[in-house]
SEZARO-179307 format. One record per residue: residue in three letters; x, y, z of N, C-alpha, C in turn. Coordinates in steps of 0.1 Angstrom, whole numbers, plus 2048, in hexadecimal, padded with zeros to 3 digits. Each point is the difference from the previous one (the first is absolute). Layout:
// SEZARO-179307
ALAXYZXYZXYZ/...
// end
This chain:
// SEZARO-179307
UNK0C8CCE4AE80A8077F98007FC7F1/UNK80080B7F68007FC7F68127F77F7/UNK7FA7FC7F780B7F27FA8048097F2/UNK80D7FA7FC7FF8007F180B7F1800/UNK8007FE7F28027F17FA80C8017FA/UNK8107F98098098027FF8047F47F6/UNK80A8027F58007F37F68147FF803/UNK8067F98018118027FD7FF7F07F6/UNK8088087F77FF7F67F58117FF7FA/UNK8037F58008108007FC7FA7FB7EF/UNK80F8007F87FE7F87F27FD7EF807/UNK8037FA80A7FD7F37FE7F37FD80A/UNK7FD80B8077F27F98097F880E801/UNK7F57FF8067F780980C8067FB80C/UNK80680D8058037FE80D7F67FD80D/UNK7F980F7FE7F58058067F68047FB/UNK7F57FF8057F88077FC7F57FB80A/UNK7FB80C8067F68028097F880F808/UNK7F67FD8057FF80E80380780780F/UNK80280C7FB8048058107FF814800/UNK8077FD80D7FD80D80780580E7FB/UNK8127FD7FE80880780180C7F77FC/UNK8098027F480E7FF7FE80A80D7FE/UNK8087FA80681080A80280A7FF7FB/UNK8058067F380B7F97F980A80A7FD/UNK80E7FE7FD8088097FD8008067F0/UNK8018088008018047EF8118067FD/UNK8018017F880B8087FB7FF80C805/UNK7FA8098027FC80D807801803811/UNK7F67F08008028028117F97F5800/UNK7F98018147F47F68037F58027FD/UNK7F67FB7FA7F07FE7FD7F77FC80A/UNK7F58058007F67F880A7F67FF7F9/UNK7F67F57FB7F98027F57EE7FF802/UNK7F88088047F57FD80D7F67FD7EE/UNK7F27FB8047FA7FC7F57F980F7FD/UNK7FB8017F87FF80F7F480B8077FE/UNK80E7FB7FE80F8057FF7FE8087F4/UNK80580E7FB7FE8037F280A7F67F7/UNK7FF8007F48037F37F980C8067FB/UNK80C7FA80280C8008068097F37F6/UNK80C8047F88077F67FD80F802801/UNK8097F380A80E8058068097F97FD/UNK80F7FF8018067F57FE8057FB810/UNK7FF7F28028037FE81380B7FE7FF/UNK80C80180A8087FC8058037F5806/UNK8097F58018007F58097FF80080E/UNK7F37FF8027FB8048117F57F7800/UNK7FD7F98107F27FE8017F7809802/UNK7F37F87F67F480A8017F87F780C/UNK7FB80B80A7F980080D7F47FD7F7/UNK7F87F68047F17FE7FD7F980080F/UNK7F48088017F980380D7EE8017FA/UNK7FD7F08097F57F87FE7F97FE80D/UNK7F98097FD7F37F980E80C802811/UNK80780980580580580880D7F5802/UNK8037FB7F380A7F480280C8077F4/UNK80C8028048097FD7F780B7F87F9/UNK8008037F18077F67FB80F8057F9/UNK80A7FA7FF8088037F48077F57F8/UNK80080A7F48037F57F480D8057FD/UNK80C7F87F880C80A7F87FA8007F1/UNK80080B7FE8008017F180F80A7FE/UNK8057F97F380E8037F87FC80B7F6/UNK7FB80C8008058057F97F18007F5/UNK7FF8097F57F27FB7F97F9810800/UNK7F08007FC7FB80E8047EF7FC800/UNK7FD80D80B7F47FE8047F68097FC/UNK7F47FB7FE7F58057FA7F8804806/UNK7F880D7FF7F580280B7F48067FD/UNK7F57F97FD7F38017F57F9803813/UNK7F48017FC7FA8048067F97F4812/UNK7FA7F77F67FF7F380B8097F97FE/UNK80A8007FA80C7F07FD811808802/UNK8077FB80680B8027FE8097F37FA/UNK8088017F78057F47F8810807802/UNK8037F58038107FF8038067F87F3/UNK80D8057F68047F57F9811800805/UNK8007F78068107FC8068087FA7F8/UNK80A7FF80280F7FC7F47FE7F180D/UNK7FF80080B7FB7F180D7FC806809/UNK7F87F78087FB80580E7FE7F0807/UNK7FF80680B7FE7F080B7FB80480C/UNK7F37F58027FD80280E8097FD80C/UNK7FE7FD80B80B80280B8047EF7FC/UNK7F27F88018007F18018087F97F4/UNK8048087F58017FA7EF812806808/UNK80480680480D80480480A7F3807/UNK80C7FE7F980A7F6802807805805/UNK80380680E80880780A8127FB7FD/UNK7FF7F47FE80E7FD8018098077F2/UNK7F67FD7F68038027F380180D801/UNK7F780680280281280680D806804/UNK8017F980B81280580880B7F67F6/UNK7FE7FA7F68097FF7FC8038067F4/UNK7F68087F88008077F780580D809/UNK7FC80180680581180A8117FC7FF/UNK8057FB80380D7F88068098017F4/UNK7F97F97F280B8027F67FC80D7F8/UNK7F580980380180C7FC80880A806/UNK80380080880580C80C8117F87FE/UNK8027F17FA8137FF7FA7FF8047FC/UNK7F78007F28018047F1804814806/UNK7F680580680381080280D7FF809/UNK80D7FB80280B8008088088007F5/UNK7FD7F67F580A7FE7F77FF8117F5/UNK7F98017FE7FA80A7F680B7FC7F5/UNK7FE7F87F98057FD7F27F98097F6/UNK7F58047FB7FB80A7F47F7805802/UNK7FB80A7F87F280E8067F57F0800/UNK8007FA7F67F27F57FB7FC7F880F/UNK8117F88007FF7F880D7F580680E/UNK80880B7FE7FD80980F7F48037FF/UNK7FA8027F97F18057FC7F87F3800/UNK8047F97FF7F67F17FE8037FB80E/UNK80B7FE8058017FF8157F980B803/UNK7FF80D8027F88088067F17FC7FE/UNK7F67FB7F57F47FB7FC8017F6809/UNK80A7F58047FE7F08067FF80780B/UNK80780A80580480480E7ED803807/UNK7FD8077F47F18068067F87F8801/UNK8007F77F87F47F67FF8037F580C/UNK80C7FC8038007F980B7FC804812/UNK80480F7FF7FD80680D7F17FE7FB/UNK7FA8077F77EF8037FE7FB7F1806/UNK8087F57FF7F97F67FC8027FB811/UNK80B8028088037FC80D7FC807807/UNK7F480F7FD7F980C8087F77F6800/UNK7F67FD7F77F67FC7FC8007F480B/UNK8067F57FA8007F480B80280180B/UNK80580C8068028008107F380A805/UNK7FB8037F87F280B8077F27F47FC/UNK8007F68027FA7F47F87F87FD814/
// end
């Protein structure tokens, strides 16, 4: 089966980068499946994991948010964060979930509420991720 060369690159690391089969990511629009000779393609993602599918094995990462590139052999991810299942602090996860979802009870201001609903996603993204590990 043919490959193309997946890169996820945050501002402070290379996440990933390797070859594979097939990735599945959410976009703003919808779900993506991205097979190698994809037409060349540029989206903004959603906070969701992206499904990576390697050699009849799958993986998932969280990426926060960011946008995805799609050239012809390379797809390049640039994320605002992302994390493999293993790099994921589960405790620290549910506890960002925990004081996001007070913060949305209290609803003190539009800013507040908007910035808990961001913590709210990245924590579930991040406690999907670790539990499909």
């Amino acid at each position: 089966m043919s490959t193309f060369l997946l890169e996820i690159v945050t501002p402070e690391r290379k996440v990933f980068a390797q070859e594979v089969n097939m990735i599945i990511v959410k976009g703003v629009e919808g779900e993506l499946g991205i097979l190698p000779n994809h037409i060349p393609l540029v989206t903004p993602l959603k906070i969701a994991p992206v499904t990576v599918k390697q050699n009849g094995k799958q993986e998932h990462i969280a990426v926060n948010g960011g946008f995805m590139e799609v050239r012809k052999d390379k797809v390049v991810i640039l994320a605002e964060s992302a994390e493999l299942p293993e790099q994921i602090d589960i405790e620290r996860a549910k506890a960002a979930k925990s004081r996001a979802e007070q913060r949305l009870s209290s609803k003190k201001d539009e800013y507040d509420f908007k910035r808990a609903e961001v913590a709210l996603q990245k924590a579930l993204n991040r406690i999907e991720v670790f539990g499909r590990k």
